[in-house]
C-alpha positions as CSV (number, residue, x, y, z in Angstrom):
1,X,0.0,0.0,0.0
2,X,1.6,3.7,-0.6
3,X,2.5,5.9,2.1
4,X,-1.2,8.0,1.4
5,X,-2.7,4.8,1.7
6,X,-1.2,3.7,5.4
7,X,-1.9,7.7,6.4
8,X,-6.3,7.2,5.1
9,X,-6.1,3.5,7.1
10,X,-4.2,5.2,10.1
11,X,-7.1,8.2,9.9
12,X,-9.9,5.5,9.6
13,X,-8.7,3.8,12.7
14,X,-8.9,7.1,14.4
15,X,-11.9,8.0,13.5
16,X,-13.6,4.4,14.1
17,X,-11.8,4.8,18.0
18,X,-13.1,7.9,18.9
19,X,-16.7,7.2,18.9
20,X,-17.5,7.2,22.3
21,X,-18.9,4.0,24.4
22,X,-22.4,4.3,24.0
23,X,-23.2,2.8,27.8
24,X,-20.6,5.4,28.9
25,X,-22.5,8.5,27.1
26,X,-25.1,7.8,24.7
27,X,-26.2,10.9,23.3
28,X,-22.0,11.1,22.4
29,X,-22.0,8.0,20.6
30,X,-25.4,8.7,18.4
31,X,-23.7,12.2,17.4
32,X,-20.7,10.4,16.6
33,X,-22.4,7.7,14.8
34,X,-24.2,10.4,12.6
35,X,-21.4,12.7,11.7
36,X,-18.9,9.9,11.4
37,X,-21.1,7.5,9.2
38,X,-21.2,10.6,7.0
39,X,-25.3,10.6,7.6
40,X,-25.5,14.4,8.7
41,X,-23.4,17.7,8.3
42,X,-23.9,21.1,9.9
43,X,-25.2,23.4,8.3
44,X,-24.2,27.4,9.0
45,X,-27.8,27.8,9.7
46,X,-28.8,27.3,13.5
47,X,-31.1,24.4,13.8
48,X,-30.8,22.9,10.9
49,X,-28.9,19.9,9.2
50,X,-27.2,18.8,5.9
51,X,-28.8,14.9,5.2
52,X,-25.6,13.8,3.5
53,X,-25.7,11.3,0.4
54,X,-26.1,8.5,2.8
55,X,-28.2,9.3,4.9
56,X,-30.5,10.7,2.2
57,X,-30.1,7.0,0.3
58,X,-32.1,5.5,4.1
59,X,-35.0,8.5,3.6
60,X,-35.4,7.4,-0.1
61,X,-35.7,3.6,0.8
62,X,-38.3,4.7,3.4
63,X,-40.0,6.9,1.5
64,X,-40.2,4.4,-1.8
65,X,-42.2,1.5,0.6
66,X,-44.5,4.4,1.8
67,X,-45.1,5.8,-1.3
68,X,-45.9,2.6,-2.4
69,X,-48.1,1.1,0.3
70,X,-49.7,5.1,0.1
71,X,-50.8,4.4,-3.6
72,X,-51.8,1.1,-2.9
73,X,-54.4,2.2,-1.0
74,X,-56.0,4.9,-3.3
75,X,-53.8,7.9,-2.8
76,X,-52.4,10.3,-4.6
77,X,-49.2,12.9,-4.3
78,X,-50.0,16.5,-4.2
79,X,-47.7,19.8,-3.9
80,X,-48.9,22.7,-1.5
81,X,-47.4,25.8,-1.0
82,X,-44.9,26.8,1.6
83,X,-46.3,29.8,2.8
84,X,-49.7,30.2,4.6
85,X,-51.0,32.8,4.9
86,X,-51.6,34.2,8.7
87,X,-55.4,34.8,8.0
88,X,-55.5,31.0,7.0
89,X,-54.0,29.7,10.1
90,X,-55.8,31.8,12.4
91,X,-59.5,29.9,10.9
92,X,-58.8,26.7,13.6
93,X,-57.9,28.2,16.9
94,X,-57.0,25.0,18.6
95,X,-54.4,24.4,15.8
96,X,-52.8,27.5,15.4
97,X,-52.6,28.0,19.1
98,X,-50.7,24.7,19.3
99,X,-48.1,25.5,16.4
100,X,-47.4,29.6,17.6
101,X,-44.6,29.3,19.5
102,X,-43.2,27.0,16.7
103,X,-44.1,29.3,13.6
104,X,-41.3,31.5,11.8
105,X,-42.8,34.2,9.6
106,X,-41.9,36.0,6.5
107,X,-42.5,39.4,6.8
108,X,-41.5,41.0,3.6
109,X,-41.1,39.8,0.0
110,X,-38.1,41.5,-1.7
111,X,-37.6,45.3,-0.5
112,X,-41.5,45.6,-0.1
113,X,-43.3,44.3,3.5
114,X,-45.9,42.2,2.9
115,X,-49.5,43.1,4.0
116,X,-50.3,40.2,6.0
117,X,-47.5,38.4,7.2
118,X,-47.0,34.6,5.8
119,X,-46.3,31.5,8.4
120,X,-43.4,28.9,6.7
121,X,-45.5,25.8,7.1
122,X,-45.4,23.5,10.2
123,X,-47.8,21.5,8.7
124,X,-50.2,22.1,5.9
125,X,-53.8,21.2,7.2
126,X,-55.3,24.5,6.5
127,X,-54.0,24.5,2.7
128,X,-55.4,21.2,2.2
129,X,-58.6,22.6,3.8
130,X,-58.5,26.0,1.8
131,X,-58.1,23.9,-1.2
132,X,-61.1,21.6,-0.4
133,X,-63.4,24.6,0.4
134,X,-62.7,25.3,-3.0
135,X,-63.2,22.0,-5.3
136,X,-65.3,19.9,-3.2
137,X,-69.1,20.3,-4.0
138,X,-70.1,16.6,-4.0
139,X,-70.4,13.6,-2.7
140,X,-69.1,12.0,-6.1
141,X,-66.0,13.9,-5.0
142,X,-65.2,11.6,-1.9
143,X,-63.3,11.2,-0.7
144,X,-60.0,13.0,-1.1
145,X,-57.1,11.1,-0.3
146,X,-54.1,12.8,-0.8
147,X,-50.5,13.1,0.3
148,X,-47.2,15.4,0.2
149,X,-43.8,14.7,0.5
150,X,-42.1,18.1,1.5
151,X,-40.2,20.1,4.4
152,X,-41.3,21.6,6.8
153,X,-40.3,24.5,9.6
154,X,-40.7,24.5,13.3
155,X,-38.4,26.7,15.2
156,X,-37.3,24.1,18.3
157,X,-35.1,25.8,20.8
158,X,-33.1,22.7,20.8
159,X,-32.2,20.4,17.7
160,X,-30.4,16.8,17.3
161,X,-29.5,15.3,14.4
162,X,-32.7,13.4,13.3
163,X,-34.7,13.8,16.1
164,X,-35.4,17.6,16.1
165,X,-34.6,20.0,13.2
166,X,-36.2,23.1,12.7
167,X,-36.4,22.3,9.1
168,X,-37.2,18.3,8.4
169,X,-38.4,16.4,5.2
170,X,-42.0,14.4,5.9
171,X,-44.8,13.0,4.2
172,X,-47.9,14.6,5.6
173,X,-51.2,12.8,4.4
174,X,-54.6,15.0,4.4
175,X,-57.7,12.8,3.5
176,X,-61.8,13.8,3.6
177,X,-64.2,11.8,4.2
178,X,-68.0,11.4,3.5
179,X,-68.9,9.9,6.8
180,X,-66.9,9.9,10.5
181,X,-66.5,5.9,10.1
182,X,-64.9,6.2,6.6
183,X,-62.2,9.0,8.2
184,X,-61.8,7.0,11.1
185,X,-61.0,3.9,9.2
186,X,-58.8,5.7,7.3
187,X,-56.9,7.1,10.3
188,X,-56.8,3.4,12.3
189,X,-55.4,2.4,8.3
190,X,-52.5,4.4,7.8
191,X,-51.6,3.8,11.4
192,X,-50.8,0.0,10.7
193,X,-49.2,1.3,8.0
194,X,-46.5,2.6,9.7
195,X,-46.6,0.0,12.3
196,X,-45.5,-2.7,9.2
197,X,-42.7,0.1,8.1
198,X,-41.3,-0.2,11.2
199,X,-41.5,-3.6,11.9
200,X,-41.7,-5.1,8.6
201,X,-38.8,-3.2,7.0
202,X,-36.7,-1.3,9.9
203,X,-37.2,-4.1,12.7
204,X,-38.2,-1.8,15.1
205,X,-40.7,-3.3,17.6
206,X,-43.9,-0.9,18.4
207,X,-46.6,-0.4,20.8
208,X,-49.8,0.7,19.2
209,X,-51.9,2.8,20.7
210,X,-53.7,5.6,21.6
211,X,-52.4,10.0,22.7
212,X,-54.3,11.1,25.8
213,X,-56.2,14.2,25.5
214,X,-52.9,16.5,26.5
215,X,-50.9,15.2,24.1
216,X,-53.0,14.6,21.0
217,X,-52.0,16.8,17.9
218,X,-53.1,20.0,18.0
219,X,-57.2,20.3,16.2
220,X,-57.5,16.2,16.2
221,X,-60.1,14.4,18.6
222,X,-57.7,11.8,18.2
223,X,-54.1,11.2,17.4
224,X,-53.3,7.0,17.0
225,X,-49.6,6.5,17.7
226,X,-46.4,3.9,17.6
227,X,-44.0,4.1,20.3
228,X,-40.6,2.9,19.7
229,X,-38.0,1.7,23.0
230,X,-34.4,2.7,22.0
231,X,-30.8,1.1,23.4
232,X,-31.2,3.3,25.9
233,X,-34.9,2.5,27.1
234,X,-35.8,6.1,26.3
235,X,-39.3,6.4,23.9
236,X,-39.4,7.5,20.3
237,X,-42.7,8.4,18.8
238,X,-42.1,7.1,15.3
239,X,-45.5,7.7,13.4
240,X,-48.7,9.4,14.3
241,X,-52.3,9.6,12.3
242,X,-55.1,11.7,13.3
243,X,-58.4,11.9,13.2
244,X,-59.8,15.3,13.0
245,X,-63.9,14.8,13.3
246,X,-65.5,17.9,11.3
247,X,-64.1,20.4,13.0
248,X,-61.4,21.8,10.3
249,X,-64.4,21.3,7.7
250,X,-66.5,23.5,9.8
251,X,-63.8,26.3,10.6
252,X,-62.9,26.4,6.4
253,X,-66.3,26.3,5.0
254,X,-66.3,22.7,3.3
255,X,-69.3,21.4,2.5
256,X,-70.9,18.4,0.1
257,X,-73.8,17.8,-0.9
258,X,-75.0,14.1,0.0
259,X,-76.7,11.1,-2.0
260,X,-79.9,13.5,-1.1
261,X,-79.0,16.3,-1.8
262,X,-78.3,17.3,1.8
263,X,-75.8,20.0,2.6
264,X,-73.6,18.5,4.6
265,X,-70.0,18.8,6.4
266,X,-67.4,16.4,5.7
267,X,-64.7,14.4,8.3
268,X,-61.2,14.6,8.0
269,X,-58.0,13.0,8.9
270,X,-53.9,13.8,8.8
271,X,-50.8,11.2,9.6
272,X,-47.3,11.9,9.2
273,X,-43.8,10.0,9.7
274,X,-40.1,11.6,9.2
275,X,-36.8,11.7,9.1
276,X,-36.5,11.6,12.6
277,X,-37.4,7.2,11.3
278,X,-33.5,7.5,10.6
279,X,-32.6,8.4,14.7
280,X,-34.7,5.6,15.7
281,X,-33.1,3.2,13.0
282,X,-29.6,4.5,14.6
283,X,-30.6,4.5,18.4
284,X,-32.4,0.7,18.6
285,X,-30.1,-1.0,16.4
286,X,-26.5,0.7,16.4
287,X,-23.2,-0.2,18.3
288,X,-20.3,0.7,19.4
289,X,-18.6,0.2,15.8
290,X,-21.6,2.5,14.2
291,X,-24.6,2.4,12.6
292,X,-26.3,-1.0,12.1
293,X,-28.7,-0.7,9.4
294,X,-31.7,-3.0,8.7
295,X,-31.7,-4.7,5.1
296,X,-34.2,-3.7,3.6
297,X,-33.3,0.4,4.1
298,X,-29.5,0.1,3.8
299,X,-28.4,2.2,0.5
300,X,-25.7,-1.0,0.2
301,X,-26.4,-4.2,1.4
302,X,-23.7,-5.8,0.3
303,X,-20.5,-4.5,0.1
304,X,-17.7,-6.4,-2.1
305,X,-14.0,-6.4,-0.8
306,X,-11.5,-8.2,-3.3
307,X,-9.0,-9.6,-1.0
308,X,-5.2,-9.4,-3.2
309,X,-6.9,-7.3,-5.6
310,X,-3.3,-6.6,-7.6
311,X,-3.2,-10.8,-8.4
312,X,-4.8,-12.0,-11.6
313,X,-8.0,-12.4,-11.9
314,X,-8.8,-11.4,-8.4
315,X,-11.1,-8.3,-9.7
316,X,-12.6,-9.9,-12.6
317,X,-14.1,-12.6,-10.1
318,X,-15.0,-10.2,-7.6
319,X,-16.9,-7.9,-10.7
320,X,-18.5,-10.8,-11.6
321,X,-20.3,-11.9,-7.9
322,X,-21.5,-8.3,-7.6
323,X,-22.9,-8.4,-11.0
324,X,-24.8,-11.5,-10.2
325,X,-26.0,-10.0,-6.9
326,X,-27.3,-6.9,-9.3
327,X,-29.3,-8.8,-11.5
328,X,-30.8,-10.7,-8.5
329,X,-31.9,-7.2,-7.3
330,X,-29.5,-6.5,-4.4
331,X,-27.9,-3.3,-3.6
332,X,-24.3,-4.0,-4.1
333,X,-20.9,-2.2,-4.2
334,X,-17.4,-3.2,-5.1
335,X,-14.4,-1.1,-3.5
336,X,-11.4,-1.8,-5.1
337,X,-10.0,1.5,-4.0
338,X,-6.3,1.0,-3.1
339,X,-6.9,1.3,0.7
340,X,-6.2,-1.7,2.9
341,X,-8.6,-4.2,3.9
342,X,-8.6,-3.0,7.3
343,X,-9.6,0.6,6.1
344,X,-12.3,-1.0,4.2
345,X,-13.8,-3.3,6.9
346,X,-13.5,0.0,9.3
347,X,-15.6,2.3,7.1
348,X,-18.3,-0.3,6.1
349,X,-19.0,-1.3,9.8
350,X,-19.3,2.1,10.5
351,X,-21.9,2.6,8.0
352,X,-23.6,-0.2,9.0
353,X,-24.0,-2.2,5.3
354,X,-24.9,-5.4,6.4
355,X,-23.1,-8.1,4.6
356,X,-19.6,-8.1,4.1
357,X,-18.3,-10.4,0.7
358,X,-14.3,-11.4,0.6
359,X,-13.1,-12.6,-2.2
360,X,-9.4,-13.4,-2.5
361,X,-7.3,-16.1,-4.6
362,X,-7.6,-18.6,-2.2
363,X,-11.6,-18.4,-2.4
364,X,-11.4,-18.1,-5.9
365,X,-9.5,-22.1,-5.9
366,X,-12.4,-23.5,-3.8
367,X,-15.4,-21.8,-5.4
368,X,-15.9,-19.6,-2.0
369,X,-16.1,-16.8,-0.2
370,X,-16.8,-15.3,2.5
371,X,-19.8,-13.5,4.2
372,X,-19.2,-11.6,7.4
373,X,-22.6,-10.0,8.9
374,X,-22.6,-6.9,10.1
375,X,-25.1,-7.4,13.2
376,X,-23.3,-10.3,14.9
377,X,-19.8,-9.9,13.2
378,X,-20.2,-13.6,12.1
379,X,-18.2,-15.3,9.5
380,X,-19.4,-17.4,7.1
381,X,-17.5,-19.5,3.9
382,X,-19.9,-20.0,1.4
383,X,-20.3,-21.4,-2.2
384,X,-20.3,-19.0,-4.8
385,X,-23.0,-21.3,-6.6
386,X,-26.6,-20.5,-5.4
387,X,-24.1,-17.1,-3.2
388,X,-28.0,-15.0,-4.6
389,X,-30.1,-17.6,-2.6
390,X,-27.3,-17.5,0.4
391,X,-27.3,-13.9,0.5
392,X,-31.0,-13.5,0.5
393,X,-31.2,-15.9,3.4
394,X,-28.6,-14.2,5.0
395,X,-29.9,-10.7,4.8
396,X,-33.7,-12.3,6.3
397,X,-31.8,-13.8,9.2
398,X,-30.1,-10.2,9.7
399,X,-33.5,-8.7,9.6
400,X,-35.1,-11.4,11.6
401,X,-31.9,-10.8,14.2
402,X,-32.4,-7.3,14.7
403,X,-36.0,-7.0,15.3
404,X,-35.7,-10.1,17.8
405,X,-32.9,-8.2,19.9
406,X,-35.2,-5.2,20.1
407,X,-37.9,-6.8,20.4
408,X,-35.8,-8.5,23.8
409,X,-35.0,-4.5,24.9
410,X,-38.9,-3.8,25.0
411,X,-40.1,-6.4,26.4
412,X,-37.9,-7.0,29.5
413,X,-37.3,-3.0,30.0
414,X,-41.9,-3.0,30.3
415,X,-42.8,-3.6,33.6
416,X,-46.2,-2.9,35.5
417,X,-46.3,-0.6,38.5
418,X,-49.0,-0.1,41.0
419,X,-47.9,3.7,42.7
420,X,-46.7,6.6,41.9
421,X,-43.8,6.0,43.6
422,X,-43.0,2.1,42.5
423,X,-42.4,4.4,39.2
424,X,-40.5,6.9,40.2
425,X,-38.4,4.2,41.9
426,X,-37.9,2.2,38.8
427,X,-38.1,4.8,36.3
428,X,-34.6,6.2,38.2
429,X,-33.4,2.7,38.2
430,X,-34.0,1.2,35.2
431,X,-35.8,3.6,32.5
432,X,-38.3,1.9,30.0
433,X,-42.1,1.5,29.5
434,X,-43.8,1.7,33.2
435,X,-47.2,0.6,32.5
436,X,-50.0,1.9,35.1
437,X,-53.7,2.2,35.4
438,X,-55.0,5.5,35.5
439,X,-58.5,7.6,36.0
440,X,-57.9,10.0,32.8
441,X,-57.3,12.9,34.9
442,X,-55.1,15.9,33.1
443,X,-54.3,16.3,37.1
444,X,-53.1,12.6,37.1
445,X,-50.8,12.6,34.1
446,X,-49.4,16.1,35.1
447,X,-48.3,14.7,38.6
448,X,-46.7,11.9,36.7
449,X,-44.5,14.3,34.5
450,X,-43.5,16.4,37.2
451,X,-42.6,14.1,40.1
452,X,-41.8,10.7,37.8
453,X,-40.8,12.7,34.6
454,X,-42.4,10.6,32.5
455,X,-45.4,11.6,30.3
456,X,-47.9,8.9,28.6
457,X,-46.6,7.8,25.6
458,X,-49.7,5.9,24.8
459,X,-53.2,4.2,25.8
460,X,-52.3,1.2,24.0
461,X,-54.7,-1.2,22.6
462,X,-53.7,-3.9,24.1
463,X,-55.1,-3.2,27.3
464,X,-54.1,-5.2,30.5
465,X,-56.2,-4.6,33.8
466,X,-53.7,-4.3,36.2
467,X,-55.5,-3.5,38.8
468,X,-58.9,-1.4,39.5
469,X,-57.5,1.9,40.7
470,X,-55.4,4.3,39.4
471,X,-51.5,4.6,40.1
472,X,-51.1,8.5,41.1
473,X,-54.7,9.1,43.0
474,X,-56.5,5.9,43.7
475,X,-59.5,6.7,42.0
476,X,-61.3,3.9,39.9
477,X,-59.2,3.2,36.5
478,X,-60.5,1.6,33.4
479,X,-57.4,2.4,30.8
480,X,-54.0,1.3,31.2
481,X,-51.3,3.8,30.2
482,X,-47.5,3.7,29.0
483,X,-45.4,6.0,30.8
484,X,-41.5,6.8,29.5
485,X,-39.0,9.1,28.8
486,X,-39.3,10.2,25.4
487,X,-36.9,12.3,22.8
C-alpha cells in the first residue's frame, strides 16, 4: 500500500476509536455515529442539518415503501405551498394555538413588507382545507385522499440530528371523508401502515396505541400512535395519524352535498412519519462500531472487498459476484480502491451495510467466499454457486436478528407498576415503559410528569387490567397507560 494509503487507514482507525462508548455516554455515541457515518453535516444555519448522500439513500428507501403502500391504498401525491397565509392559520384556533410558538414568519417579500405576514408551514392542514373549500361540491367527490412529500419549519429551541430540526423532510397525508366511520378507518389504516414500516422493513418493535387528550395533535379528537424503545430504554414516537372529526371542515367552510342532496359537512383526517425514522433506525439497532442498518433500508447491502486485488483475476471474479447480486436485485458495491482491507472493513461497519463479501485467490480455488454480517460480526465460507439464494437468506436472518434483539430491549425494559412512587423508583433505576392504570385525569398525568418525569406515551390497545385503581390518585381506572422518557 503507498505511504497516502497507510496515512487514510491510520485516519480510519482514528476516526472508528473515537466514537464514544455508548453505555458510557449515549447521546455522544449517536452524534458520533451520525457525523462519522457521514449521515449528517452542519449546516451554517442554526437548527438545521445537511442529510448527507447516505443518509438521504435511508430516507429514499423509506420513502419508496410508503409511497408505495400510500398508492396502494387509493392515494395520490399532491404539492402545497410553503407559505400560509396568517389569516388561514388563524381559521382553527385550537391548531394554530398549538403551532405559535413553533411558527417563523416571512414578513417582507423582496424590499416591499408584505400586508399580511405569511407563516413557513409546520404543517399544511389548512392548505389542504382551503383547497377543499374550494373543489369539493359533491359527494361524487369523496373522498379526497391525498398526500405530500415536502419540508417543513418548526423553530425548536433545541435540535439533534434526526430527532429535532427546525427544518425536516416528511410526508404529511390529508384525506376527507364522506362519513366519521370512513375517516376513522382511514386514520386506524395508515396507522398500521406505519406500524408494518417499522416492523416489517426497519425491525423496530412498536406499541400501538392511543395520545391522551394533552398530548394529542393539536385540532385532532384523536391522534393513533407507535411508540418505539431505544438502546437506551428512552421512547421515540415514530409515526402518528389523526383523526380530525368535522371540525377543520366546519372552521374552512367545506361542505358536500349528500346522496340526497343534503348540505352537509365532511370528516377529516392527517398522519405523518419523518426523518426523525432515521434516529430511531440508529438509536435501537446501532453499536459501538456505528450504525447497524436494517436490510431492507441500507443504500448498500452488500459491500464487495477483493481480497489481493493486484493478483490475476482477483477483480474480474470479484466484478463478476457483484454483478450476479445486481441482476438478482441487491444493492451491491465493489471497493477496489487501493486502501487496505482494514480501512475498508472499518468504514463499512461504521456505515452499518450489512453483509460483508471477501473474495481473494484462495476463495477463488475453492469456489468460495466469504460473508461476514454486520449485526453479529459472524463469519461465514460459502459457495459461490446459489451465493443469490445465500445472501437473501442471509440478509432475512439479519432482519429477523435485529428485530428479535429489540424486540428483547422492549419487552424486559416494560414492567407494570402499582404507585406513583413504584415508578418513580424504577423509572430512576431502570428507565423503560412503566405501565400503570390511570383515572384520565389531566391532574393525574401532570403529577406523573412532574414528580416521575415521565409523560404517557400511549393508551395502548392492548389493554391489560392491572388492577382497578389508578396509580397516582386511587381513584377507579378503566385504561391502562404507558409511561417513559421520550426524545
Amino acid at each position: 500500500m503507498t505511504k497516502d494509503g497507510e496515512d487514510m487507514a491510520q485516519d480510519k482507525n482514528k476516526q472508528v476509536s473515537q466514537i464514544t462508548d455508548m453505555d458510557a455516554d449515549f447521546a455522544q455515541w449517536y452524534t458520533d455515529v451520525c457525523t462519522k457515518a457521514e449521515l449528517i453535516g452542519y449546516a451554517k444555519t442554526k437548527g438545521m442539518f445537511i442529510l448527507r448522500p447516505y443518509g438521504y439513500a435511508i430516507w429514499e428507501n423509506i420513502q419508496a415503501y410508503l409511497d408505495r403502500r400510500f398508492k396502494e391504498t387509493g392515494h395520490q401525491n399532491v404539492a402545497m405551498p410553503m407559505l400560509i397565509p396568517e389569516s388561514l392559520l388563524q381559521k382553527e384556533k385550537d391548531h394554530i394555538e398549538g403551532f405559535a410558538p413553533e411558527c417563523a414568519w416571512v414578513t417582507y417579500g423582496g424590499s416591499e413588507k408584505l400586508d399580511e405576514r405569511m407563516c413557513i408551514r409546520p404543517t399544511s392542514e389548512t392548505l389542504f382545507c382551503d383547497h377543499w373549500a374550494d373543489i369539493v361540491h359533491s359527494w361524487r367527490d369523496l373522498p379526497m385522499l391525498y398526500n405530500q412529500w415536502c419540508s417543513v419549519l418548526r423553530w425548536e429551541k433545541t435540535t439533534r440530528p434526526f430527532l429535532r430540526h427546525r427544518e425536516f423532510l416528511w410526508q404529511e397525508g390529508h384525506t376527507l371523508h364522506a362519513t366519521a366511520e370512513e375517516a376513522i378507518e382511514e386514520t386506524e389504516r395508515m396507522h398500521r401502515i406505519y406500524a408494518e414500516l417499522c416492523e416489517d422493513v426497519l425491525a423496530m418493535p412498536v406499541v400501538m396505541g392511543m395520545k391522551t387528550d394533552k398530548e394529542k395533535f393539536a385540532g385532532a379528537e384523536r391522534t393513533y400512535t407507535i411508540e418505539c424503545m431505544m438502546h437506551d430504554k428512552k421512547a421515540l414516537q415514530n409515526g402518528t395519524s389523526h383523526y380530525f372529526g368535522d371540525g377543520f371542515a366546519r372552521a374552512f367552510g367545506i361542505a358536500f352535498a349528500d346522496k340526497n342532496n343534503q348540505q352537509t359537512t365532511p370528516f377529516e383526517t392527517s398522519w405523518g412519519i419523518t426523518t426523525r425514522t432515521i434516529g430511531g433506525i440508529i438509536m435501537t439497532h446501532g453499536d459501538n462500531r456505528g450504525l447497524v442498518l436494517p436490510p431492507k433500508v441500507a443504500p448498500v447491502q452488500v459491500i464487495v472487498i477483493p481480497v489481493a486485488q493486484h493478483k490475476e483475476g482477483v477483480l474480474e471474479a470479484n466484478e463478476a459476484v457483484v454483478e450476479r447480486l445486481s441482476k438478482a436485485g441487491f444493492r451491491v458495491k465493489m471497493d477496489a480502491s487501493d486502501n487496505s482491507p482494514g480501512w475498508k472493513f472499518a468504514e463499512y461497519e461504521m456505515k452499518g451495510v450489512p453483509l460483508r463479501l471477501e473474495l481473494g485467490p484462495k476463495d477463488m480455488e475453492k469456489g468460495q467466499c466469504v460473508l461476514v454480517r454486520r449485526d453479529s460480526g459472524e463469519k461465514s465460507f460459502v459457495s459461490l454457486d446459489g451465493i443469490e439464494d445465500t445472501v437473501a437468506n442471509m440478509l432475512e436472518d439479519i432482519h429477523e436478528g435485529l428485530y428479535a434483539k429489540a424486540k428483547k430491549n422492549l419487552e424486559e425494559n416494560t414492567y407494570p407498576c402499582a404507585t406513583l412512587e413504584e415508578v418513580k423508583e424504577k423509572m430512576a433505576s431502570r428507565g423503560g415503559f412503566a405501565k400503570t392504570m390511570w383515572c384520565g385525569d389531566l391532574e393525574c398525568e401532570l403529577k406523573m410528569k412532574e414528580e416521575a418525569g415521565v409523560s404517557s406515551r400511549c393508551i395502548p390497545f392492548q389493554q391489560e387490567k392491572l388492577g382497578d385503581v389508578c396509580a397516582c390518585c386511587g381513584k377507579p381506572a378503566a385504561k391502562m397507560v404507558y409511561w417513559g422518557v421520550a426524545y
